[in-house]
C-alpha positions as CSV (number, residue, x, y, z in Angstrom):
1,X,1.1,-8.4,-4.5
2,X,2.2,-10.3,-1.2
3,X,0.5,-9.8,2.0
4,X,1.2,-10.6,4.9
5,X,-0.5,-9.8,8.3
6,X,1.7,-8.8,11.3
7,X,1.3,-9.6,15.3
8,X,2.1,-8.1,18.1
9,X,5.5,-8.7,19.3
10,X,5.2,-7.2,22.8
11,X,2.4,-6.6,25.2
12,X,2.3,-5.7,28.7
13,X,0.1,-3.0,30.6
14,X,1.6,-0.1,29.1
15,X,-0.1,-1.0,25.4
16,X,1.9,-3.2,22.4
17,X,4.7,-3.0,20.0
18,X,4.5,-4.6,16.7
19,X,7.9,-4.9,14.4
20,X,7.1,-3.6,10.6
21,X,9.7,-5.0,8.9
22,X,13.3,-5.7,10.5
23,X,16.7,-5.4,8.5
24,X,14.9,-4.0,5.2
25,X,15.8,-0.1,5.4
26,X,13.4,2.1,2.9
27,X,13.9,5.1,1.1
28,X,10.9,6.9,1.8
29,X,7.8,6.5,4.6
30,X,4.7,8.5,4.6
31,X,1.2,8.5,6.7
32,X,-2.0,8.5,4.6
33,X,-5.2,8.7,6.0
34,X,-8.3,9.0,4.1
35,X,-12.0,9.0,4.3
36,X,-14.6,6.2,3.1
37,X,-15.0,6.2,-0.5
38,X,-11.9,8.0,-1.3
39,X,-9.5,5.8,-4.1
40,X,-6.2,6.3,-3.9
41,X,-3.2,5.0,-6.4
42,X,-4.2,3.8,-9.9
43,X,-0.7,4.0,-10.8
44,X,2.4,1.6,-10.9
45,X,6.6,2.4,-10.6
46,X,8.8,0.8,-13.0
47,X,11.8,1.1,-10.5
48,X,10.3,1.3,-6.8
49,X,9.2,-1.6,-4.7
50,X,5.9,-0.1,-2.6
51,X,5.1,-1.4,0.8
52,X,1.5,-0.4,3.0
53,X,0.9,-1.4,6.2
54,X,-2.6,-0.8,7.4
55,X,-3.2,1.0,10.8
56,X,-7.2,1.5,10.9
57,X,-9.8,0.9,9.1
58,X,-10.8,-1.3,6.1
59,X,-9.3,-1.0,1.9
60,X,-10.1,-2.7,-0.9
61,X,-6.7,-3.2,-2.3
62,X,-6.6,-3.8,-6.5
63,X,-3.2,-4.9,-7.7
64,X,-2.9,-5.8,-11.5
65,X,0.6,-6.6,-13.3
66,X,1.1,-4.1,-16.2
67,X,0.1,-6.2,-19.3
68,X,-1.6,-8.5,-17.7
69,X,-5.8,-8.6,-18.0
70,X,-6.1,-10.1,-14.3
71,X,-7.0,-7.6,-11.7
72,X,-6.8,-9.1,-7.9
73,X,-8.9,-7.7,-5.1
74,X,-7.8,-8.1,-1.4
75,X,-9.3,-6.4,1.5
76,X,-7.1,-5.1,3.9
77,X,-7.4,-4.5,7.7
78,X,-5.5,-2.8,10.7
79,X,-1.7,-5.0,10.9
80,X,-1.6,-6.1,7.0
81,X,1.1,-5.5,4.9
82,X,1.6,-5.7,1.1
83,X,4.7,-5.4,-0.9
84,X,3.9,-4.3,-4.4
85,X,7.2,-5.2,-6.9
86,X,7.6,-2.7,-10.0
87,X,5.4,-3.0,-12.7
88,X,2.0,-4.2,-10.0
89,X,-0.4,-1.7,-10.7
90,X,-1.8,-0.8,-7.4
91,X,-5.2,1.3,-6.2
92,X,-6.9,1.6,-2.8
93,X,-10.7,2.0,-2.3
94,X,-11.5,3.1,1.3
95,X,-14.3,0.9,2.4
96,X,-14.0,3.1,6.1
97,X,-12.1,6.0,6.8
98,X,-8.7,4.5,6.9
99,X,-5.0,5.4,8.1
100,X,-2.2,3.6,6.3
101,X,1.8,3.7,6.3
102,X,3.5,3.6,2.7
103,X,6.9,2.8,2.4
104,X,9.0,3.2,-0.6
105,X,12.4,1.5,-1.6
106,X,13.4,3.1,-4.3
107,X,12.3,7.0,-5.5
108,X,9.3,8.2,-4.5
109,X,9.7,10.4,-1.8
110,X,8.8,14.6,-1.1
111,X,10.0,16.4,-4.7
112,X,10.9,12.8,-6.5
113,X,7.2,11.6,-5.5
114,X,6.0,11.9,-9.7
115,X,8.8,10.3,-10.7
116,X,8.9,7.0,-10.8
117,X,4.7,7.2,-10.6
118,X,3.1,6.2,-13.8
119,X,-0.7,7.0,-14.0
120,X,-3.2,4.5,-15.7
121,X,-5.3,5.1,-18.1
122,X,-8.3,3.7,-17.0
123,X,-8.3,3.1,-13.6
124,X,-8.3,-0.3,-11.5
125,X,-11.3,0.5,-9.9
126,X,-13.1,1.7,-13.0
127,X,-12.2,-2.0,-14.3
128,X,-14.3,-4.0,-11.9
């Protein structure tokens, strides 16, 4: 998983503007928000690149490479952005309630949403 954490790119007294990403188009966007304690993911796509970028609150991100033993654990806050590649299994614990843009390149989006989403058996979170 790569993270990166974004800044504001232009401020004045009208409020701020902060660039996403810039000359990577995506497939697919879609708002989540969800409340404290709710997990999200446990799955991984074999042809989609995912992509998060955190707007409020606080996640506990677990990526883990299918076939691999190693589970990371990040914690995420409001302007971070991961990229997870295929195959990096991917779940999010919300450790507040928590409002998050996901980005897809690749297909994932409204009907195609289960079809490159592979479930996991036993879940990251279950793991740690």
């Amino acid at each position: 998983m790569k993270l990166e954490h974004k800044n504001v790119n232009f401020e004045d007294a009208r409020g701020t503007i902060t660039d996403i990403f810039v000359n990577s188009p995506k497939d697919h966007a879609t708002i989540i928000f969800s409340k404290k304690g709710a997990v999200r993911g446990n799955h991984y796509h074999k042809l989609s690149t995912q992509h998060d970028f955190v707007i409020s609150g606080k996640i506990k991100m677990l990526t883990q490479k299918v076939g691999e033993d190693k589970i990371e654990e990040t914690i995420l806050g409001p302007y971070d952005y991961t990229t997870c590649e295929p195959g990096e299994a991917h779940t999010f614990v919300m450790l507040e309630d928590s409002t998050f843009i996901t980005f897809v390149t690749g297909v994932r989006g409204g009907e195609d949403y289960e079809k490159d989403t592979y479930r996991l058996e036993v879940p990251l979170n279950e793991q740690v």
